[in-house]
N, C-alpha and C positions, 0 to 999 in steps of 0.2 A: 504493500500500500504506500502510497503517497500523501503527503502534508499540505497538498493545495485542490481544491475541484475543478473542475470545470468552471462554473458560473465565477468562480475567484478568478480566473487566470481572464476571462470574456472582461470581467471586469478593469482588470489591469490593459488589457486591448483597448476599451474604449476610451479612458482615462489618457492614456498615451495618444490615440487619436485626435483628441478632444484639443490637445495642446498645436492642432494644424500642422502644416507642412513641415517635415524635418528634416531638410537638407542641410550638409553639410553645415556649420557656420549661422544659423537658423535659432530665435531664442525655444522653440521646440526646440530643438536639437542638443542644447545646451541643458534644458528643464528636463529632458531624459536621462542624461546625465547622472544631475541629482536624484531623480525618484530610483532611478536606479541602486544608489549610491546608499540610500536610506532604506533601500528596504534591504540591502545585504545591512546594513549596522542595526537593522532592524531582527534581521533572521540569528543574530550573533557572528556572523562573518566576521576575521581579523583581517588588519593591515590593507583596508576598504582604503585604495586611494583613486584618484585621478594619474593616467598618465598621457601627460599633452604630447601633441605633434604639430606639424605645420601641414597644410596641405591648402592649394587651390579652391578659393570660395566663389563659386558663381554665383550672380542674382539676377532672374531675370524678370523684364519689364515687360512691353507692349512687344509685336510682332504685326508687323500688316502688311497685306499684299493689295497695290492696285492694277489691275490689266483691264487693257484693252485693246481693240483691232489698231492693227498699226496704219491702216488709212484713215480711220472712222474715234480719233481719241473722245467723242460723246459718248461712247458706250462702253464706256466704261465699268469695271464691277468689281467691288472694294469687298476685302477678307480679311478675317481678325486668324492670324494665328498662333502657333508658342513658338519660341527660337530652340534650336537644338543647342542642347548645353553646350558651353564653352565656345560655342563659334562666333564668330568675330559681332560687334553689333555696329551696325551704322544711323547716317543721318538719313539716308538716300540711296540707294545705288539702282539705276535703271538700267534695261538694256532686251534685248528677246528673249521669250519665251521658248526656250530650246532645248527637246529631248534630249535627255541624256540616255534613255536607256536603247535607242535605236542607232547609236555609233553618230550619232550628228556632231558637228564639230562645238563644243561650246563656249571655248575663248572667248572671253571678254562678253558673256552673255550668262545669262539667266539658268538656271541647269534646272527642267523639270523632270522628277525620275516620280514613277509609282510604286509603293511603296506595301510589299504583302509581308505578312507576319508568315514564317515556314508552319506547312502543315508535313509531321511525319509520322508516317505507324508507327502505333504502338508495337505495333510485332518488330518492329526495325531496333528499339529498345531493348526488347525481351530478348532479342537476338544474343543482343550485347551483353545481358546481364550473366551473371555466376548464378543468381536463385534468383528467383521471383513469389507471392504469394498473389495470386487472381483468381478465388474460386470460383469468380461469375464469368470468367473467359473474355471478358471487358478487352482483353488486349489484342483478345484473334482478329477484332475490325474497328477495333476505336482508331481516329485519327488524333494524333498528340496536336492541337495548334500551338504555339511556342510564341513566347513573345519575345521574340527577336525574327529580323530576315535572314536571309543570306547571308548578310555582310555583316552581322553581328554588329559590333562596335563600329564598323568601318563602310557605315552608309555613306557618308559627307565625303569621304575619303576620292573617289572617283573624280567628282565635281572638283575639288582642289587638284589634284594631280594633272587634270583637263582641259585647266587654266580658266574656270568658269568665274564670272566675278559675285556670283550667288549662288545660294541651292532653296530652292521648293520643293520641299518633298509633299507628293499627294497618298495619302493614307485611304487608298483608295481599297486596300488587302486587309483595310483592319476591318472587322466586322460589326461596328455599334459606331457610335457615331462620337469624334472626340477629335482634338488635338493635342492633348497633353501628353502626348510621347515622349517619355525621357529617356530619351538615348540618340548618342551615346552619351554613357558616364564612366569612360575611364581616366578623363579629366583632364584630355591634350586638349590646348588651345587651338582652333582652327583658325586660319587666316583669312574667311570667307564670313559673308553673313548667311543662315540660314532660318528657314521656319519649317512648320509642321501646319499643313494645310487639313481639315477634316473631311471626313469622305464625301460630305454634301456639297461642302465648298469647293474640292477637287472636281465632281459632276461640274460645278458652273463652268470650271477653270478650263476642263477638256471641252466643252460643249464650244467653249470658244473659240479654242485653240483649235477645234477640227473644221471650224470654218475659213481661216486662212491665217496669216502669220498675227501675233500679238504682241503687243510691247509693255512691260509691265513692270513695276518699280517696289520697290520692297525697302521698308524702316524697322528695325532691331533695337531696340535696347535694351544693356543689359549692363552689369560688371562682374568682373574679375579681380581680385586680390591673394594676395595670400593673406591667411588669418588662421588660429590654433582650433583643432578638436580637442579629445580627448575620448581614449579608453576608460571605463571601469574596470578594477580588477576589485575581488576580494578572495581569500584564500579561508581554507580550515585544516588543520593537522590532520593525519592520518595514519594510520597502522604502519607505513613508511617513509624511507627520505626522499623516495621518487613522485614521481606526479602525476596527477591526470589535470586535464585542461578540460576545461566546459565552456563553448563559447555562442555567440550569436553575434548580430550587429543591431545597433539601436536606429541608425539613418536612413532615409527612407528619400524616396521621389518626391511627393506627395504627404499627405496625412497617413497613408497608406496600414491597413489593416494587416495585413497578410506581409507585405513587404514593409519592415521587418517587427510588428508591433507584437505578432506573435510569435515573435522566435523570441523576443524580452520576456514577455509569458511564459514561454518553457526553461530559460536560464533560471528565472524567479523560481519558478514551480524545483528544478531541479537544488538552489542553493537554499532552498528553505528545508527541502526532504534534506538534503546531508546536515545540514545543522543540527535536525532532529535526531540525530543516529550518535552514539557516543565513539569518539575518535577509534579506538579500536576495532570497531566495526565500519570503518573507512576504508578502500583498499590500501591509498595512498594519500597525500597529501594534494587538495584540488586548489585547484587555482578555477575561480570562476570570471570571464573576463567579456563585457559587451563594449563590440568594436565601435568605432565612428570610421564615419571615411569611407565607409561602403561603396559609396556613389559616386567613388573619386578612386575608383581603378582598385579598391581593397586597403587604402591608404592608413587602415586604423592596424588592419592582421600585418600588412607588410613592415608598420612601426614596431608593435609589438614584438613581432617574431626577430628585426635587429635588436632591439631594445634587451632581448632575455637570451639571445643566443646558447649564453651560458647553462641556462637550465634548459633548451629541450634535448640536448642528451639523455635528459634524467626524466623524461614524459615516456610513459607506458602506455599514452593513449588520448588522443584531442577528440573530442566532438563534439560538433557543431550542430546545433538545430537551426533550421528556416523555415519557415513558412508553409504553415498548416490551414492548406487551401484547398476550399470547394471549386470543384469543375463547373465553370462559367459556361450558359449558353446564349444564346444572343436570341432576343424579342422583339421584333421591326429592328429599328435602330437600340434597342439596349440592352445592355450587362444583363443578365440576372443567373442568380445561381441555382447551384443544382443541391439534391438529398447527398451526391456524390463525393468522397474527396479530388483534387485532383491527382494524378498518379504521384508516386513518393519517390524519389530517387536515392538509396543509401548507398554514397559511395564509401566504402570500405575496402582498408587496406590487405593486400594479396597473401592474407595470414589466415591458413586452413582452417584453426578451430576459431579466430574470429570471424570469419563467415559463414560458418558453422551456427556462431552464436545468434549472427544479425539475422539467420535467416529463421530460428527456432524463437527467438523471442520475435518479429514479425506474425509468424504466424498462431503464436500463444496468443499474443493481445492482435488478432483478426485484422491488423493493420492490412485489409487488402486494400489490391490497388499497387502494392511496394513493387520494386526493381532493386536489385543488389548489383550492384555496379561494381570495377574496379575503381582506381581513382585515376585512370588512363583512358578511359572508355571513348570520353569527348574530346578529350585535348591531353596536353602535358599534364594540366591538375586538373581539379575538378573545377566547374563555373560555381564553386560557392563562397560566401566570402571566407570560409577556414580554409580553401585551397591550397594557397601558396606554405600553407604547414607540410602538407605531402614534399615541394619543392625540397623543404629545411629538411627531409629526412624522417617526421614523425608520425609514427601508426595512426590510422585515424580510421574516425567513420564521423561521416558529414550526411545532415540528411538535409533533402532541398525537396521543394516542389517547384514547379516553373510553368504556374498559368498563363494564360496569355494576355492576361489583364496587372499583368505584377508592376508595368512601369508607368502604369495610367493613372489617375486621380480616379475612375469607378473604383477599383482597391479597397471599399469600405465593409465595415466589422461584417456585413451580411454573409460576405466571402470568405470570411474565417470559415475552418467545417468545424466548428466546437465540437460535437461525437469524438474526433479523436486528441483533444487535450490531453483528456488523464490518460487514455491508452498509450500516446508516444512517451508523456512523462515516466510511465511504469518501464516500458522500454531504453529510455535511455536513462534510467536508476539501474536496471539490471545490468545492461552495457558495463556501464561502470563500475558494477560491482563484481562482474567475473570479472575483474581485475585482478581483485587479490590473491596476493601468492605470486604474482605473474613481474618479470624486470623489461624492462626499457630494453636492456641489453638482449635479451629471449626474444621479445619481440621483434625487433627488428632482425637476428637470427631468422628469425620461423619465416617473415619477408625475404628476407636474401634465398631462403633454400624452397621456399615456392615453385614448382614445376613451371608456371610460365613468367616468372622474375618478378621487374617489380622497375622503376623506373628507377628508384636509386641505389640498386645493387649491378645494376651496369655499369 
């Protein structure tokens, strides 16, 4: 059993919600912080501090697009939309309306690309996965939609390399109706201005543009500074001198429910259960730590992980909870959720009886819907923000979900699937507790001598 419920942790979600948009640099973003801060000094946590970093603070303003026929400028038709993070803002920049995604040349012009969020089987996943738990067979013809394209991080990327002196993107592939696309956020400067047009406003924009050429003029603003987050960390003793790591991030796009309001809920939920438990029956010694900087290329895990160098030798095991989301369907143009979680991805590190374990306690506590991933599956690390720990070398299991509404402002508490709060919390108690007995040094052993390796014993 666990020390927190359900309706506690829905609680702690909207409360964190309630304080608005928490981007980097953000007084949200600051004010999570402290609640976070207080309720470890609240659960009995020790050596509960702040650890600041510096990172890239963007803020953005207004976004608008004017076009019109380049013979006929009275017909014109004016659009409110969001700037793509970090790219450049202006006072003005005019010039044509010019496909980017049909190889047209766009030097010194306007770059229109359309813009679809990837749809991929679920059986394309299942493929990939070591276990899986689906006893309704959801995954033999569900379609995953993913809130990313293609190009992931690297939409805008095109249009600059292209020599375009704008980019419009029209969200023409996203399926409900919206502009608040935040991406990318890995937190490079781009040297261009852009926006995110909504799929109604993109209809006017093509309606136009397939009648002959258009000229059209685009205002941005926004800022960039550097300016400090900070990590919370709070820690409790344990039956040894090694460690386990319990992490999540606090920052968000948006106000955002699911991204990441409910991963705060499951850290809480988890450093309230160890408090309750008397050191002995610890495995090891936790460190519990909610990142910042998420939305800034992982800028809170990439601090940390330099910051402590020194102790992940001594970690037996990191894991990360994200966001515990309902499968989103769309209604005419909107969001709404579903009875469903959306599918769970645990990526876990290529250690037999810990996969063993992630895949026996998924299916104790009915977590279907799960995929058991390596932490290679998608790329070098996993897309979560405790990734870059696999980089450093440490055992992990990171569980993500990735709806296709996770970078939107729809993101709200509805799309939490509260059903499974207290099931992932029992799970990732257990996780951690077949720790005990178990060293840093073994485990990363039992990775290195895995039959199909492991990214950091090559």
């Amino acid at each position: 059993m666990t020390a927190t419920t359900g309706a506690e942790m829905l609680g702690w979600i909207a409360e964190i919600c309630a304080q608005g948009v928490r981007r980097p640099g953000t007084a949200a973003d600051g004010w999570v912080q402290g609640f976070v801060a207080d309720a470890f000094r609240s659960f009995g946590l020790e050596a509960v501090r702040a650890e600041p970093f510096e990172l890239p603070v963007w803020t953005p303003g207004r976004a608008t697009l004017r076009a019109w026929p380049a013979d006929r400028p009275a017909g014109a038709i004016e659009v409110e939309g969001f700037p793509l993070p970090h790219s450049a803002p202006t006072h003005g920049v005019e010039g044509d309306l010019v496909s980017l995604d049909d190889g047209s040349d766009v030097a010194g012009h306007l770059a229109l690309h359309r813009f679809a969020l990837a749809q991929v089987p679920q059986a394309f996943f299942r493929a990939l996965a070591t276990d899986h738990h689906d006893p309704d067979g959801d995954f033999d013809d569900e379609i995953h939609v993913l809130p990313f394209g293609p190009l992931l991080q690297n939409v805008m990327d095109p249009a600059v390399e292209r020599g375009a002196a704008g980019f419009v993107g029209l969200l023409t592939g996203v399926p409900w109706e919206t502009c608040g696309y935040y991406v990318p956020y890995d937190g490079l400067e781009r040297p261009i201005p852009g926006l995110w047009v909504s799929p109604a406003d993109a209809a006017r924009l093509e309606t136009l543009v397939a009648a002959g050429p258009v000229r059209a003029r685009i205002e941005v603003t926004s800022t960039r500074e550097q300016a400090r987050s900070a990590n919370v960390v709070g820690e409790l003793a344990g039956a040894s001198e090694e460690w386990v790591v319990i992490g999540t991030h606090h920052d968000a796009p948006w106000a955002s429910a699911v991204e990441d309001a409910s991963g705060v809920a499951l850290l809480l939920a988890q450093a309230r259960h160890w408090a309750s438990i008397p050191r002995e029956k610890r495995p090891h010694n936790l460190l519990f730590v909610s990142m910042g900087g998420h939305m800034v290329d992982g800028a809170g895990t990439r601090s940390f992980i330099e910051r402590h160098r020194d102790l992940l030798d001594q970690v037996v095991l990191e894991v990360h909870l994200e966001h515990v989301a309902r499968l989103g369907r769309v209604d005419g143009d909107r969001l709404v959720p579903t009875d469903k979680p959306e599918s769970r991805w645990w990526f876990t590190s290529r250690i037999p009886e810990l996969e063993a374990e992630v895949g026996a306690v998924i299916r104790d506590e009915d977590l279907r819907r799960s995929l058991v991933l390596h932490p290679e599956a998608l790329g070098p690390v996993p897309p979560t923000d405790g990734g870059f720990f696999h980089g450093a070398g440490v055992p992990m299991v990171n569980l993500l979900a990735a709806p296709m509404y996770l970078f939107d402002p729809a993101d709200t508490i509805d799309l939490v699937h509260g059903p499974s709060l207290e099931p992932i919390t029992r799970a990732a108690a257990r996780l951690i507790g077949w720790t005990m007995g178990r060293t840093a040094a073994g485990m990363r052993a039992a990775t290195a001598n895995h039959p199909l390796g492991d990214v950091n014993s090559r």
